[in-house]
Structures are given as structure tokens and as C-alpha cells.
Wavefront OBJ file of the C-alpha trace (Angstrom):
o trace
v 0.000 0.000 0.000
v 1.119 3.259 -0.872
v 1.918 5.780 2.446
v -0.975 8.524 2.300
v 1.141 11.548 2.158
v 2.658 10.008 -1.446
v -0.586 9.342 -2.388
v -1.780 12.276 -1.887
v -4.345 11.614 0.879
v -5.155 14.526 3.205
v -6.237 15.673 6.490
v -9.946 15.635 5.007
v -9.379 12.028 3.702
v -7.705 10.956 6.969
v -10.675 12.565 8.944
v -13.382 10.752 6.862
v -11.303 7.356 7.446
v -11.883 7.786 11.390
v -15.514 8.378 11.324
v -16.099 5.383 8.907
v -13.804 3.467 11.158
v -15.880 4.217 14.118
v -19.489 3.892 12.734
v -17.805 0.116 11.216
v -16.726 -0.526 15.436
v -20.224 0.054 16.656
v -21.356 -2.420 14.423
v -22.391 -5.882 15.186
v -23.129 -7.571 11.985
v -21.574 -8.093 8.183
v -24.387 -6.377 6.448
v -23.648 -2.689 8.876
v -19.899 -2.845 7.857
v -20.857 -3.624 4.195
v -23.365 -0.350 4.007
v -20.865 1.736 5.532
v -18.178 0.420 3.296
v -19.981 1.384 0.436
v -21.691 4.763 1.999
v -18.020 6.070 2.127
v -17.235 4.696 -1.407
v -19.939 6.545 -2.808
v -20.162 9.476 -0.897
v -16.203 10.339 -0.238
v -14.490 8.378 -2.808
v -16.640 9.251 -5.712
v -16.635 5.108 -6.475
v -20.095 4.364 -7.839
v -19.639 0.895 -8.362
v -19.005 -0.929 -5.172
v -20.653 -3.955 -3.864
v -19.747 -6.628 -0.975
v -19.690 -10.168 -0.880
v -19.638 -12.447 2.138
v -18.787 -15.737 2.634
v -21.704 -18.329 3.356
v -20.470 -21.349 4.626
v -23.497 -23.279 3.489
v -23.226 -22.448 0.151
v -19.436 -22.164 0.165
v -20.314 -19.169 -1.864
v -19.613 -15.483 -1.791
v -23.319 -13.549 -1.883
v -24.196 -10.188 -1.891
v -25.237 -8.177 1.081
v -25.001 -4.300 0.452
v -24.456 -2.785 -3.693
v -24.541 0.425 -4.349
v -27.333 1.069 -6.674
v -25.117 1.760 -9.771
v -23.449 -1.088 -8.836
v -26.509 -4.010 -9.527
v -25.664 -4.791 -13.429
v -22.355 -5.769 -12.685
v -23.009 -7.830 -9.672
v -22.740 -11.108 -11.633
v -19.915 -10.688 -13.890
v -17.669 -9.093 -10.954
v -18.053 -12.310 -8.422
v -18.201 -15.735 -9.120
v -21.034 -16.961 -6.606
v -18.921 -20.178 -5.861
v -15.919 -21.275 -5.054
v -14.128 -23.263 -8.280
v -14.689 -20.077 -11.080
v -11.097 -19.938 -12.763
v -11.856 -16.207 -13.726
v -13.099 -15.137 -10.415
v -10.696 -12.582 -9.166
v -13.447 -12.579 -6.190
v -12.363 -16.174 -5.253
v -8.573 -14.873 -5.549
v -8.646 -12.319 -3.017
v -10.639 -14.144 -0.667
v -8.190 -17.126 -0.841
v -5.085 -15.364 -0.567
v -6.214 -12.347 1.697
v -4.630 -10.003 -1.225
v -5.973 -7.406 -3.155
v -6.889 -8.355 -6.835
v -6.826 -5.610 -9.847
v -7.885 -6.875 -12.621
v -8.276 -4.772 -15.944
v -11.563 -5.217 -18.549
v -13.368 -7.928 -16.578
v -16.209 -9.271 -18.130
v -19.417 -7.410 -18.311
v -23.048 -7.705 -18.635
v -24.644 -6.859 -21.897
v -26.905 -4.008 -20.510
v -24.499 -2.350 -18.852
v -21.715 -0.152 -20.214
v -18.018 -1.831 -20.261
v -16.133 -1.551 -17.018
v -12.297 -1.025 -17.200
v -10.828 -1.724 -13.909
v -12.111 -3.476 -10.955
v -10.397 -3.990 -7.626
v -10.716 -6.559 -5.417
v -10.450 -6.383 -1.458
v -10.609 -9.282 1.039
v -12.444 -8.703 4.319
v -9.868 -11.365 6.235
v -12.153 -14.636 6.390
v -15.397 -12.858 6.447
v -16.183 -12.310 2.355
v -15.101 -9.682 -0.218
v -16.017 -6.447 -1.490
v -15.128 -5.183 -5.128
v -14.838 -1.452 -6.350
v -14.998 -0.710 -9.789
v -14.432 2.180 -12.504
v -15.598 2.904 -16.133
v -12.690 4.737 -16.403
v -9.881 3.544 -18.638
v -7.328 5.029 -16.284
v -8.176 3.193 -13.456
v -8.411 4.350 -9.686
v -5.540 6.764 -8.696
v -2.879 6.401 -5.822
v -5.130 7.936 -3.831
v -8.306 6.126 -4.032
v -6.922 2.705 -3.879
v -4.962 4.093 -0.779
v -8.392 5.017 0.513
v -10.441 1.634 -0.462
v -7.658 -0.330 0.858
v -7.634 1.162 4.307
v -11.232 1.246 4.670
v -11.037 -2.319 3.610
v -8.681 -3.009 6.413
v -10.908 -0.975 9.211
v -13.745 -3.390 7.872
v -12.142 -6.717 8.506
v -11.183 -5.090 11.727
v -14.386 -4.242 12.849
v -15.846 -7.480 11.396
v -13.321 -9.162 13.443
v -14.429 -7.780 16.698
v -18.192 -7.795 16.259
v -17.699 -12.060 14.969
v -16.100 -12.223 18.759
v -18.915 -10.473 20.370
v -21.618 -12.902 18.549
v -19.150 -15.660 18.800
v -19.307 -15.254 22.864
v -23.126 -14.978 22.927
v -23.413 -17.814 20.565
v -21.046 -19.927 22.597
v -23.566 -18.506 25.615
v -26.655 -19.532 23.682
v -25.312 -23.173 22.314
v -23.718 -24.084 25.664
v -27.391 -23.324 27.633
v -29.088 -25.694 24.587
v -26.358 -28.295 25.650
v -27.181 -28.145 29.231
v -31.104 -28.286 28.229
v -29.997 -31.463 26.296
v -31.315 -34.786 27.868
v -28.943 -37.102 26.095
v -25.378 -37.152 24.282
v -27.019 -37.231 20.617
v -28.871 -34.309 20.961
v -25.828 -32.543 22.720
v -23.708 -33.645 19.711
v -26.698 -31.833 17.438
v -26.082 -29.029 19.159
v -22.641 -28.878 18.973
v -22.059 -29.378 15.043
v -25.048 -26.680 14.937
v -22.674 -23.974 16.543
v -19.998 -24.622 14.990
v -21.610 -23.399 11.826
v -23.365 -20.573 13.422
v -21.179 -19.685 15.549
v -17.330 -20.134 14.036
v -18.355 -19.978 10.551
v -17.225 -22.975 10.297
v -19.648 -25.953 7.412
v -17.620 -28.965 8.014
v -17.672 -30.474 11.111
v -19.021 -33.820 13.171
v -18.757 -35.544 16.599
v -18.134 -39.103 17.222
v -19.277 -40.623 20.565
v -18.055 -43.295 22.140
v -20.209 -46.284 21.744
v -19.183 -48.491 25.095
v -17.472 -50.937 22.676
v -14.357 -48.768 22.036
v -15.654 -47.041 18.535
v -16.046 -43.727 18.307
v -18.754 -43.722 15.549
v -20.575 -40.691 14.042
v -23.590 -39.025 16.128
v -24.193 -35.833 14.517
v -22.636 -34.323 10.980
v -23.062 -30.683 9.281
v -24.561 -30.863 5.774
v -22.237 -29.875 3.994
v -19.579 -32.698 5.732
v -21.984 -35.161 4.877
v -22.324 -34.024 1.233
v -18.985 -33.526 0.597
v -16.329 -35.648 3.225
v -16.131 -39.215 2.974
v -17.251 -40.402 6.895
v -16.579 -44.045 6.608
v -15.459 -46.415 9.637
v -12.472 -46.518 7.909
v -11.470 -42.911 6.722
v -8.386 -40.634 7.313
v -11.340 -38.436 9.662
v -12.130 -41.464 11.468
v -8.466 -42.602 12.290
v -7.523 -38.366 13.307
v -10.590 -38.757 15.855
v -9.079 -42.026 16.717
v -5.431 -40.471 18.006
v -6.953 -36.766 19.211
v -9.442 -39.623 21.596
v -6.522 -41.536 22.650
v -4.073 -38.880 23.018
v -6.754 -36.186 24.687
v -5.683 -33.295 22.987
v -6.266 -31.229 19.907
v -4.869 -33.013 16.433
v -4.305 -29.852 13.439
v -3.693 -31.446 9.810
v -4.118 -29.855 6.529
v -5.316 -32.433 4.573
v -8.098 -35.226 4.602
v -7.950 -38.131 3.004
v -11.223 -40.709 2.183
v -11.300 -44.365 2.252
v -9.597 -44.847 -0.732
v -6.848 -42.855 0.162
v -7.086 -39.801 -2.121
v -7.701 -36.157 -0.913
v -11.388 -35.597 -0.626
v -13.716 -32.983 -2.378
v -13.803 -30.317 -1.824
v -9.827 -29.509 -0.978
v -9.271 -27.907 3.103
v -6.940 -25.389 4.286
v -6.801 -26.833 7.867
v -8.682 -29.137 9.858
v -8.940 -30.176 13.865
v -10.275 -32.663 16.004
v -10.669 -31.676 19.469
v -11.093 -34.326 22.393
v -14.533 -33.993 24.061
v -12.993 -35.226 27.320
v -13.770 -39.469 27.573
v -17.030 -39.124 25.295
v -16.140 -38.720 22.221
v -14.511 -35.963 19.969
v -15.236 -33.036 17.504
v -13.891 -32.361 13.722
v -13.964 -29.533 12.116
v -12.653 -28.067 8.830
v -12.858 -25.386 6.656
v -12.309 -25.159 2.631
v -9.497 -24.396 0.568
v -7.994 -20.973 1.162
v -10.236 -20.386 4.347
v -7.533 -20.746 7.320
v -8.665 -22.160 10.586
v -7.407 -18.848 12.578
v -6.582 -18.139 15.723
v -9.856 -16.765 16.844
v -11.608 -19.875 15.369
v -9.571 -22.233 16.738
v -10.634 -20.803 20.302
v -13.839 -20.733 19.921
v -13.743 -24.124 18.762
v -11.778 -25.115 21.658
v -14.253 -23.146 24.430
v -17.314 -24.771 22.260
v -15.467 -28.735 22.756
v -14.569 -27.892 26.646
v -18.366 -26.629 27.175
v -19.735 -29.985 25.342
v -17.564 -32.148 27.229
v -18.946 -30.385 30.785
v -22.206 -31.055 29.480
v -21.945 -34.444 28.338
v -20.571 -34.792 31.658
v -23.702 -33.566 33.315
v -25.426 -35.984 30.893
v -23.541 -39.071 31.902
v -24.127 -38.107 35.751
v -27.715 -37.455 34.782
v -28.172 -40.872 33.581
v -26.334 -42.678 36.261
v -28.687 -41.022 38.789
v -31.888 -42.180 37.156
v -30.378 -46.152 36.527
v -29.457 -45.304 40.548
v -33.143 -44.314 40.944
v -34.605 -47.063 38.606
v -32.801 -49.851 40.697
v -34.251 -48.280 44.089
v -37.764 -47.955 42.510
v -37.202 -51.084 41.876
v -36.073 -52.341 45.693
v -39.065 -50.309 46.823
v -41.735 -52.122 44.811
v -40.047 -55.888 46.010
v -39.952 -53.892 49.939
v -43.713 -53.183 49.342
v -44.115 -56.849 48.294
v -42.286 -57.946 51.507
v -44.499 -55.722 53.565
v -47.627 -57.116 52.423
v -46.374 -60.497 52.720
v -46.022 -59.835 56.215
v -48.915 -57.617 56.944
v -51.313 -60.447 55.139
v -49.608 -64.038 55.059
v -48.373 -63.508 59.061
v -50.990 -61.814 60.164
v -53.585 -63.895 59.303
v -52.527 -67.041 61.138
v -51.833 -64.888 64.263
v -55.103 -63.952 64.259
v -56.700 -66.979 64.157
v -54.266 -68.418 67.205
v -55.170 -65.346 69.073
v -58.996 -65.862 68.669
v -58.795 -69.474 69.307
v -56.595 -68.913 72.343
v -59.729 -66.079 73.781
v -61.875 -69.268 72.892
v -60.195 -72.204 75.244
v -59.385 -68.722 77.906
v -63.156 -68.690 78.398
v -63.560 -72.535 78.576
v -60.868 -73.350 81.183
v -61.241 -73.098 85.099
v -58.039 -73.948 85.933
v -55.681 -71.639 87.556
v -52.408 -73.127 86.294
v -53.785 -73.752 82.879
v -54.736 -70.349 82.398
v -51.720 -68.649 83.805
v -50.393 -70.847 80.919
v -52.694 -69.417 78.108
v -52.164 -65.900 79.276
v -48.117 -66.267 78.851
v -48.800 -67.960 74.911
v -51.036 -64.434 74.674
v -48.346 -62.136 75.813
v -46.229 -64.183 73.282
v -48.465 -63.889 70.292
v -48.769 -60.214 70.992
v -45.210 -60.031 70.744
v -45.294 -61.701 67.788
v -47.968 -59.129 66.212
v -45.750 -56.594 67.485
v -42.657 -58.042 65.917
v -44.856 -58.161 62.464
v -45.991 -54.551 62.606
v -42.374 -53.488 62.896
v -41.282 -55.116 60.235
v -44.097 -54.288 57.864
v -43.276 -50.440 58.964
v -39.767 -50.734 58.614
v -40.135 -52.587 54.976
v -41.818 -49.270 53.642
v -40.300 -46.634 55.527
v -41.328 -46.085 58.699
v -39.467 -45.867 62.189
v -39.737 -48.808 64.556
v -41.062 -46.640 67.109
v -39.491 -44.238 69.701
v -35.847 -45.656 71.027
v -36.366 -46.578 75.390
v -33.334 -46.892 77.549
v -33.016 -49.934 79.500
v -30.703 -51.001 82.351
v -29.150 -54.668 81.868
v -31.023 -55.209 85.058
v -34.324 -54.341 83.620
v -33.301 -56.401 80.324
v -32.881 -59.345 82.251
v -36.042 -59.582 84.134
v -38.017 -59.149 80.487
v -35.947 -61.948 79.232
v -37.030 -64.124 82.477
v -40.536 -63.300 81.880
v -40.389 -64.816 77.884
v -41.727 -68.330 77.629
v -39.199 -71.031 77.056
v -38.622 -72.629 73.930
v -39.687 -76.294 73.850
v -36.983 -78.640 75.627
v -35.072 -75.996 76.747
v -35.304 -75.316 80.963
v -37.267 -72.714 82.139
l 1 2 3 4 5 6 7 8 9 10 11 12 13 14 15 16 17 18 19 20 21 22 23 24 25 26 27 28 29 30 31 32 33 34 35 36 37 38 39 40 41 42 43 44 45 46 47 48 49 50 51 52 53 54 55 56 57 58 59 60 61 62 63 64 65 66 67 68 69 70 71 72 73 74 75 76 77 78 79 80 81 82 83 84 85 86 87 88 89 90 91 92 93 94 95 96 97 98 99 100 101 102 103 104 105 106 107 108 109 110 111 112 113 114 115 116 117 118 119 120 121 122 123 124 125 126 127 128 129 130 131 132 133 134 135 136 137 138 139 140 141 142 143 144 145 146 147 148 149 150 151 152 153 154 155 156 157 158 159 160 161 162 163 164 165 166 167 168 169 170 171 172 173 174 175 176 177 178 179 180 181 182 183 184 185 186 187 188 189 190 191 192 193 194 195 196 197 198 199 200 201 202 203 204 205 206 207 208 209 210 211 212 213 214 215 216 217 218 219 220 221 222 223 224 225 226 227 228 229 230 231 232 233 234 235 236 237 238 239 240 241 242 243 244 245 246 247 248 249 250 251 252 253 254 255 256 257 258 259 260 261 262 263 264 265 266 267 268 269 270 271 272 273 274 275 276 277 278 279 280 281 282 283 284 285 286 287 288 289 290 291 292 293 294 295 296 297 298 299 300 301 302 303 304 305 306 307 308 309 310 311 312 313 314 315 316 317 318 319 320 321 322 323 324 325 326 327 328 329 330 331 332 333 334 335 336 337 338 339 340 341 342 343 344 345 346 347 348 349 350 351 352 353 354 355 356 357 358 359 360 361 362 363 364 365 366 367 368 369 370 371 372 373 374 375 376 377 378 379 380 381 382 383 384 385 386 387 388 389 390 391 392 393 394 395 396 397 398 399 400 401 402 403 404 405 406 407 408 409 410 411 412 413 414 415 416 417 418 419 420 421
């Protein structure tokens, strides 16, 4: 870039740069840096023709989000709307992160021939294009100008894609935590990673119990384009960022047969998600995995490992509550086994014992009848207890009792037959 005093930039120029800089900070999306991208064009540039493209990850195309109104029958000779166009000088730039000129591009047949057109990447985030009917091009100046406000742009696009990239992070990681099993936290996961990192290719693998790590949730556009086979170079990079429990970085993926896959990548990770499982991502040719996405990608695996975590403690807790359901219902058997099948004979010894009490005049004979009463009552006692204690209740109130006093209640129990008394 050419320094602004040799290009004849001035204080007025350097002024206008600063407020365009500053209304691009306060913004928080793409399409708010675009329209004040091409305000300034138009209004202190004198560039009629300006338009800007950003990236869409499903599409793997560059589309249009602000044009100035000059601008709209050019829009589809200037930009190839997906990746693979040979004469897209759009695609260039956005690849290599450097400005394209390019002289006589092609031009629609309504519209009047355009001579130069200059392309500027907005880092990862798309493209925008300026262009002139004139035949002698943009001066010193003026590219000076659109290359600088091109830079503020990225900047600012930078900074607002961290501000949505925390509160998406925010957003996806309170969706995990909602999540009431690993597949649907692995849904949520590849979802973000989209919508949040800008990122189409990416999958998780969970552990299966069995020691595969097979594939529970895939973006579209990984499982149109990436081979995911048991057996592929994806599967076997999950396999050693698993085992070895960190991060794995290559550059290339290959498919089962062993050749690159379609569509070509820049960079690709796996990240561990802890002893569940892991999480791939990739992005396309020319699209680096950056600093700021790797990160976020990093911050999204750590918060889907805590909340498969929280899943895998959620389930243990109900199999931990299913099993004592399941104690209480054969406890609640037991009770009514003893409430019914004890009871019942007890209460037919007790009223034939009130019978032969009424019958029988003898002294000894009914001291002896009133001893088998005390111990049926015991008995019934004994029964009660254990029917309370087999659903929950307390066995009564605790009494203290000297040895003494423990003795003489032993004395007074009957004897068991051909024992002494």
C-alpha cells in the first residue's frame, strides 16, 4: 500500500477514514460494515460501483449483502457466486487475503463496459469489489483510501464475529445443558460450529461403550462432501486426538480410498470432548482455521464435554433411581407379605386362644394361656415393625433400659420347647 502523504491523501481524507472506522466498530453484523463500506465509497471516494460479498459457509459461496445502486448490473460478472470459477478474481482475493486488480473484466450486456475493478478481502469474512468505467483506473489515492477502509472493515468485522461468537457460545452451551442425552448434545454442537465459528464442516463421534467412536451428529455440507466411513483418514484423526486427549491440526483429509477428498481444506482439527467422544472440524481451501476460530472451537469442545458430563451423571442417577424404585416395589411386596400371610394365622391363634381362655377353670392352665397371649402379641408386634420398617417407617421411639431391667423381660419370655425354664 502506498503511504498517504505520497498518495496524496489529506487531512480531510484521513478525517473521513476515522468516522467510517468508528461507525464500522459500533457495528455488530456483516451487512452494517458492508453499508458503511460502500456509503463512504460513494459518498467520499466518488466510487459508484461498489458492492460486498460475504462468505456463506453453506453455500461455500460469496453472496451479496449491500451494492450500491449503480453497482446491480455488474453484480454477476464481478463475483463468481462459488468457489471453483477460474476467472473469479473474487475467489482470488478471498483465498489469498490479497488485493486483486484486474483490468476489462467481463461485463453484462446491458451495462456499459467496465475497465478496472479492484478486489479487497475482508480477512475470512467475504469480499467487497470497487470498480471504474474509467480507462485510467483508480488513482494512488483512491486505492490508498479503499484499501484502508477495507482493512478498518475486517477489523471491525473481526471484533463484532467475537462479540456474537461469545453470545453464541452462551446460547449453544445453555441448549447443551437443556440437552437430555449425548445425541442431541452432539446436534447441538455441530449446529454452533456453523453458526457460531463460521465454520460448514464439522461432526462428533461418541463413544459407543465398545471402544468405537462412531458418528452421532454431521453438518450438511460434511456429509455431502467428506467421505465419513469407519475406515477414513477423519475417522483414524478422531481415533489419536481420543486416545491422546488433545487437539490433532492437519491440513489435509484423506477418504477411504486414500485420495484427498472434495472439496480440498486449508486446515482441519479434532478436538477431544474429554472421555465421550470428539469433535472435527474443517474449513475449505484458502479459508484458514485462525486463531480466533480455533478458540472458539476449543471453548465450544470444553463446554460440550462439561455437558456431556452432566449428561452421563444425569443418567447414572436415574439407573441409581430405577434400581431403588425397583427395591421399593419388592420392599412393598415384603411388607404385604407380612402384613397379610403372618398376620392372618396370628389372628386366628389369638382368637382361638380367647376361645379355650373362656372354657378353662383352671388356675395353672390359664396362667399358661395368658403367657402364649403375651407371646403372640409379641409376635404381632414383631410383624408390625417389620411391615413399617419394609416401607419406611421408624420402629417406634428408642427406650433406655438397664441390663437389670433387660434381664427380668428376658425371664418373663416363655421357654422354647426342651429348653429349661
Amino acid at each position: 500500500m502506498t503511504h498517504s502523504v505520497e498518495a496524496g491523501v489529506g487531512d480531510a481524507d484521513l478525517l473521513a477514514l476515522r468516522r467510517v472506522g468508528r461507525r464500522m466498530a459500533r457495528a455488530d453484523d456483516t451487512d452494517a460494515v458492508a453499508e458503511a463500506f460502500v456509503d463512504t465509497c460513494e459518498r467520499e471516494l466518488a466510487v459508484a460501483l461498489a458492492a460486498v460479498r460475504a462468505y456463506d459457509p453453506r453455500r461455500d459461496a460469496l453472496s451479496v449483502v449491500v451494492a450500491a445502486d449503480d453497482a446491480a448490473p455488474y453484480l454477476d460478472d464481478w463475483d463468481a457466486h462459488r468457489r471453483g470459477d477460474d476467472q473469479s478474481a473474487a475467489w482470488r482475493a478471498y483465498t489469498s487475503g490479497a488485493p486483486e486488480h484486474v483490468e476489462r473484466p467481463r461485463s453484462g450486456a446491458d451495462a456499459e463496459e467496465v475497465a478496472h475493478a479492484l478486489y479487497l478481502p475482508f480477512g475470512t469474512h467475504g469480499v467487497a469489489a470497487a470498480a471504474t468505467l474509467d480507462d485510467d483506473g483508480f488513482d494512488d489515492r483512491t486505492r490508498y483510501l479503499l484499501e484502508t477502509l477495507a482493512s478498518d472493515a475486517t477489523a471491525a468485522l473481526d471484533a463484532a464475529a467475537d462479540r456474537r461468537g461469545l453470545r453464541g457460545l452462551h446460547d449453544a452451551t445453555r441448549a447443551m445443558q437443556a440437552a437430555d442425552n449425548p445425541e442431541d448434545i452432539a446436534a447441538v454442537t455441530v449446529d454452533a460450529t456453523e453458526a457460531v465459528l463460521g465454520i460448514p464442516y464439522s461432526g462428533v463421534r461418541l463413544c459407543d461403550g465398545d471402544g468405537g467412536l462412531p458418528i452421532a451428529a454431521v453438518s450438511d455440507a460434511a456429509a455431502r462432501d467428506v467421505g465419513i466411513g469407519g475406515d477414513s483418514d477423519g475417522a483414524r484423526r478422531a481415533r489419536e486426538a481420543f486416545e491422546r486427549g488433545e487437539p490433532v491440526v492437519f491440513d489435509e483429509i484423506d477418504d477411504d480410498g486414500g485420495a484427498p477428498s472434495t472439496p480440498a481444506f486449508s486446515e482441519a482439527a479434532v478436538y477431544p470432548l474429554g472421555d465421550h467422544g470428539t469433535l472435527a472440524v474443517a474449513l475449505p481451501e484458502g479459508m484458514p482455521l485462525d486463531s480466533r476460530r480455533r478458540d472458539l472451537a476449543r471453548v465450544l469442545a470444553d463446554n460440550a464435554t462439561a455437558a456431556l458430563d452432566r449428561a452421563d451423571r444425569s443418567a447414572r442417577l436415574r439407573e441409581q433411581a430405577s434400581t431403588i424404585a425397583a427395591q421399593d416395589e419388592r420392599l412393598e411386596e415384603f411388607a404385604n407379605v407380612v402384613s397379610h400371610d403372618l398376620r392372618n394365622p396370628l389372628n386366628v391363634a389369638q382368637g382361638r386362644l380367647q376361645m379355650a381362655r373362656e372354657r378353662v377353670n383352671d388356675s395353672q392352665t390359664g396362667s399358661d394361656l395368658a403367657t402364649v397371649r403375651e407371646a403372640l402379641d409379641r409376635m404381632d408386634a414383631i410383624v408390625e415393625d417389620a411391615r413399617g420398617l419394609a416401607v419406611g417407617e421408624t420402629a417406634g421411639d428408642a427406650e433406655r433400659l438397664s441390663i437389670g431391667d433387660a434381664a427380668t423381660r428376658a425371664r418373663g419370655a416363655p421357654s422354647r420347647p426342651g429348653t429349661p425354664s
